[in-house]
N, C-alpha and C positions, 0 to 999 in steps of 0.2 A: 702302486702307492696312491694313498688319497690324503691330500689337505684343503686346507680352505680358502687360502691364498699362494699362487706360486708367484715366486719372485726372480727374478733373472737380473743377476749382477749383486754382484758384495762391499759396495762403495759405498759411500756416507748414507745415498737413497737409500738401498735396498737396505740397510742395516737399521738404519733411525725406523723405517715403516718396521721391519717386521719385529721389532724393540715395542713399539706404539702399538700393534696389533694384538700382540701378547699381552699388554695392559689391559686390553677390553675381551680376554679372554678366548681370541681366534688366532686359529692356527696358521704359521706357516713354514714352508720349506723355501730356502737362498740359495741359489747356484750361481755360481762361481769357476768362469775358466782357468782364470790363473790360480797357481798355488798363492797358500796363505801371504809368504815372505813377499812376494812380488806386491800382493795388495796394503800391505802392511806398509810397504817400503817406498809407494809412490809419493813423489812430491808434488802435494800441490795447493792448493792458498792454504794461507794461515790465518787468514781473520775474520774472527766470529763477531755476526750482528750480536744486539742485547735478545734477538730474538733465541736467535738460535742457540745462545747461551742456555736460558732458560727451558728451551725444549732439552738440552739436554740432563739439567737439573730435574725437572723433572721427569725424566727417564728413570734417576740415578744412575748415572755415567759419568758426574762433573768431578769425581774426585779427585785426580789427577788435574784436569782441568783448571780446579779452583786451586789444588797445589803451585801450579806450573805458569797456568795463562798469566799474560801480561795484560794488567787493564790499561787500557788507554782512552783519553778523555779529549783527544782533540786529534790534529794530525797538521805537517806545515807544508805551507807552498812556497816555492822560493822559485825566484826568477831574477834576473839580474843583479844580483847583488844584494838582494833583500831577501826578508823570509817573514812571511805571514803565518803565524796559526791560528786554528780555525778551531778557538774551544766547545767541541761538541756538546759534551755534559753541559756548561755550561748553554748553550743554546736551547740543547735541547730536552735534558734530565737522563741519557741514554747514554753509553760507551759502548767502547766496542775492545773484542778482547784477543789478542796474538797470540794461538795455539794450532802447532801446523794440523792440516789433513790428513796425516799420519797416523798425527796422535788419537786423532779424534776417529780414525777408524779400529786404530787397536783397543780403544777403550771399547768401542763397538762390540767388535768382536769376542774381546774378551767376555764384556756383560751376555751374549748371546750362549755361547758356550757356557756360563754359570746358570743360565737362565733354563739351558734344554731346548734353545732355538735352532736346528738344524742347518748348519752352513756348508754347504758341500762343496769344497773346492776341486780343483784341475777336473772340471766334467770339459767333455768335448761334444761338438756336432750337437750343441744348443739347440733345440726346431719348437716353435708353440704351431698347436692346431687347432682347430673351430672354434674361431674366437667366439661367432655371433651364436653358436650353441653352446656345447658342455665343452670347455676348453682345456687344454690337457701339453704340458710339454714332455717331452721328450731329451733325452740326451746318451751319451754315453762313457763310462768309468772303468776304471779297473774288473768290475762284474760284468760287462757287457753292455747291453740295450737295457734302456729303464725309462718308466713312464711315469710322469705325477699328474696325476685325477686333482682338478681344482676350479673352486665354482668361479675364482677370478685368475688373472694374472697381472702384477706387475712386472715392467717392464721399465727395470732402472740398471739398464748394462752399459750405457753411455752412447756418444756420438755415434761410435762404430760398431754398437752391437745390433741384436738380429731383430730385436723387438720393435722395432718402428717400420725397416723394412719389410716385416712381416702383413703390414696394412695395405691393403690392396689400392692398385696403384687409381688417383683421382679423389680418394679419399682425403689426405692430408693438403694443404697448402705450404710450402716451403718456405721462408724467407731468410735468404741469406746474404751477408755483406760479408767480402772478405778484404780489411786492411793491406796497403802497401809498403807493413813492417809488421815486423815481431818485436818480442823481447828476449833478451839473451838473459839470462837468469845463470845467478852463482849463489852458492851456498858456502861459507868459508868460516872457518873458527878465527875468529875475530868479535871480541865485545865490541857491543853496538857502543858507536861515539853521540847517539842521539838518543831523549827521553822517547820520543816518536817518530812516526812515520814520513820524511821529507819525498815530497812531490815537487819533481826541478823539472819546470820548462826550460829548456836550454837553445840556443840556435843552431848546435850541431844534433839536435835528440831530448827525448823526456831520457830521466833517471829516476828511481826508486829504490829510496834506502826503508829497507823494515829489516826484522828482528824474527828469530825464532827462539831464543831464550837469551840470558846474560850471557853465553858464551860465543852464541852462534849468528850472526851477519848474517839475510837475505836481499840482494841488492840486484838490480835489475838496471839494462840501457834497452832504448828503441835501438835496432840495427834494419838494415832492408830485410825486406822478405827472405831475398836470396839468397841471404849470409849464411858461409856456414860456420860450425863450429870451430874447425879447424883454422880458419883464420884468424882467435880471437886467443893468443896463449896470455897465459896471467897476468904477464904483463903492460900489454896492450889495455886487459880489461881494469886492471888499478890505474893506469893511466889517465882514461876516458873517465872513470867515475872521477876521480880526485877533480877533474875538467868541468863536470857535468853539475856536482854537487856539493863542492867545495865554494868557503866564503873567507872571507880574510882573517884571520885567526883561526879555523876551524879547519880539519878533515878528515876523508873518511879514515877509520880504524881498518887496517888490514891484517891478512894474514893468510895461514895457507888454504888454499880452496879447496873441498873436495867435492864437488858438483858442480857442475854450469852442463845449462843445453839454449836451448834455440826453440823460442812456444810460438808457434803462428797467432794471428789476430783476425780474430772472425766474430761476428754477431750472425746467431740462426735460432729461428724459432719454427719448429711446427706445431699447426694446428687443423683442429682440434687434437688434444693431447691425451685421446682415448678411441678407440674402435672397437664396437662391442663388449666382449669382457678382456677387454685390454686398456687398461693405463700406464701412458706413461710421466716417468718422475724423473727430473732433475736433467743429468744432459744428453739424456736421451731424449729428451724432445727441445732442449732450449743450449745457447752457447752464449757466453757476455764474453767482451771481452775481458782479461784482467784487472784494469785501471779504476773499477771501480769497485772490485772485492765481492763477486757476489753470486758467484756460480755456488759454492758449498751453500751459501744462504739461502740461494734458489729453491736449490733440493730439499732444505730441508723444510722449508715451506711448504712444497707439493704435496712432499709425505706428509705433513700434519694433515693438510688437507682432507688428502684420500685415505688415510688412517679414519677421521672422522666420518666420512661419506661411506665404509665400507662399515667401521659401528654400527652405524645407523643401519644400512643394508638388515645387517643378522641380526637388531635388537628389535625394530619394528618391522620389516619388511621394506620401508619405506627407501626407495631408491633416488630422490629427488634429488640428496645432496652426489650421490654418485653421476646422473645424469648431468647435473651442472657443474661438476669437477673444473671441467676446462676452463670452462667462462671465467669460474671462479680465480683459478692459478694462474692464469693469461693475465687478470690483470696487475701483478703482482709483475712477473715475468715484461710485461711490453714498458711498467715503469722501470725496472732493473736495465730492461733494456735502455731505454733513453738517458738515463743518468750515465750510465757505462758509456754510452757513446760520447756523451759531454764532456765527461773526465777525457775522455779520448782528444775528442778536439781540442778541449784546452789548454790540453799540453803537449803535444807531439809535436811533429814540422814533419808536414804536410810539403808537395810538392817544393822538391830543391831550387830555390833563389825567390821562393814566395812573398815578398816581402809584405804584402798586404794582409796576407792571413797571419803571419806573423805580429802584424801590430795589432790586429781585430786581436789575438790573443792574449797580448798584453795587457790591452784594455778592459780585459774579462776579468785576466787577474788584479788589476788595480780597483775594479769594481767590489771584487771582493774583500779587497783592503778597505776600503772606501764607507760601502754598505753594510748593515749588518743583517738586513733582509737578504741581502745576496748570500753570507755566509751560514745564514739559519738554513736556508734554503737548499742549500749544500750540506750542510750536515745533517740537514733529515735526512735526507735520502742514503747520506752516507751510512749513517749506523743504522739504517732500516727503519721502518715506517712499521709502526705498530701492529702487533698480530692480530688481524680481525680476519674475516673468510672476506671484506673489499679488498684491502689491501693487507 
């Protein structure tokens, strides 16, 4: 088989680029370990910049989206008995919109499949070969051994796929931090009791109340690292939130759960985030932690990116913007990164009986009551910083 771009992984990256690819009339083939239902069915963020909104508007993919998405114009912090909100739009003229990664892959998927964009799912024994020549993957299916002929590859299979290990070792530089807590996350049919998204520094833990639709409750506690799932039965976890994110008159809305897990807490960036004719996109080269919404964002940043850099590639020949890809998405990625970490510190608990860092946090947050430079400052970052190839 020959195409023009091979793509490895079926996740927001690989799906948005070769969506984008198809616009400028180049071809590609997406491969895909898991079956469809498995990719379909993963949870994971929900909330879309104004950026990424509009990249998918003009995909044509938003329809569902503009049906379904919940806009939101601001988001609240609450810590001791108070609750701040933080009106984005208003700060900033930007929203941000609650539509899980679910949904936003099946719309994917589905536009691909109408579109004649070949998705090949359950391949196994993934292998890319000579990157820095003619570079070519490999895998195998139901037929056997099969090979794709392609003058590039992307490499958007995530944290644990094969496309980043595939660069020979000295090449990349790693950087990675990994948190002294996760978050335990639950899904429950329960209407949201809140217009937005509540961020509670707490003394026992952060909590996080968002939304998946009118019907459906996504809510989140910090726990240790170590915690496991089993420790934490319904009850226990309606408990702690009522504790964590409840104010006098007010609490959480419950009901039955049918999902909870346990997400570790990591920030990792490698760079450069290409080797030969290898790029990669989204968390195959980069990890935020949650806190501050921006891993799907990421990704879909990259792919604009190298969608454009590889345009250019077959319409002039001119390679300049593929050559500086990285530079380009790193700086996008090391600001995502720093904001995510802030969010981090500002509301977690940090080493048990801290009480120092503890008040430093408080102070952050009354700063942001306080200032309104402090909370513009915050909600740029938060609904995303404008689409330019700086940032």
């Amino acid at each position: 088989m020959r195409t023009q771009v091979g793509i490895v992984g079926a996740g927001p990256a690989g799906l948005t680029l070769a969506l984008l690819l198809q616009q400028q009339g180049i071809e590609s083939i997406v491969l895909e370990r898991r079956d469809r239902d498995y990719v379909e069915g993963r949870v994971r963020a929900g909330l879309l910049e104004q950026n990424t909104v509009d990249l998918m508007r003009a995909l044509g993919v938003a329809e569902r989206l503009d049906e379904r998405g919940l806009v939101h114009d601001g988001v609240y912090l609450r810590w001791q008995g108070q609750t701040q909100h933080i009106p984005m739009t208003e700060l900033t003229g930007r929203s941000i919109t609650i539509y899980g990664q679910q949904q936003v892959v099946r719309d994917l998927i589905d536009a691909c499949n109408e579109r004649g964009i070949p998705v090949r799912f359950e391949v196994d024994e993934v292998a890319v070969h000579d990157l820095e020549g003619e570079p070519r993957i490999t895998y195998r299916d139901e037929g056997g051994e099969q090979s794709i002929e392609c003058d590039l590859i992307a490499g958007c299979d995530g944290f644990h796929g094969i496309c980043r290990p595939s660069i020979p070792d000295g090449v990349l530089t790693e950087h990675e931090y990994v948190y002294p807590f996760g978050w335990l996350g639950i899904l429950a049919e329960a209407a949201p009791t809140t217009d937005e998204l509540i961020y509670a520094w707490h003394e026992r833990g952060f909590a996080l109340y968002s939304m998946r639709s009118p019907q459906i409750s996504r809510l989140y506690l910090q726990v240790p690292a170590e915690e496991s799932i089993e420790d934490w039965p319904d009850e226990r976890i309606w408990e702690e939130l009522q504790l964590r994110l409840g104010v006098e008159g007010w609490s959480v809305g419950q009901g039955p759960i049918f999902e909870k897990g346990i997400t570790p807490m990591r920030s990792f960036v490698a760079e450069p985030m290409q080797y030969g004719n290898l790029y990669l996109a989204g968390d195959s080269a980069h990890i935020v932690p949650p806190t501050g919404a921006k891993g799907l964002n990421l990704a879909a940043n990259d792919v604009r990116l190298l969608a454009a850099a590889i345009a250019e590639r077959y319409r002039s020949g001119d390679i300049g913007l593929l050559e500086r890809y990285s530079e380009t998405a790193l700086r996008r990625v090391w600001r995502a990164q720093d904001f995510s970490n802030y969010m981090t510190q500002l509301l977690h608990r940090f080493d048990d009986g801290d009480a120092f860092q503890a008040r430093l946090q408080l102070s952050r947050l009354e700063q942001l009551r306080r200032s309104e430079a402090a909370a513009r400052n915050l909600a740029e970052n938060y609904v995303g910083l404008p689409a330019s190839d700086d940032f």
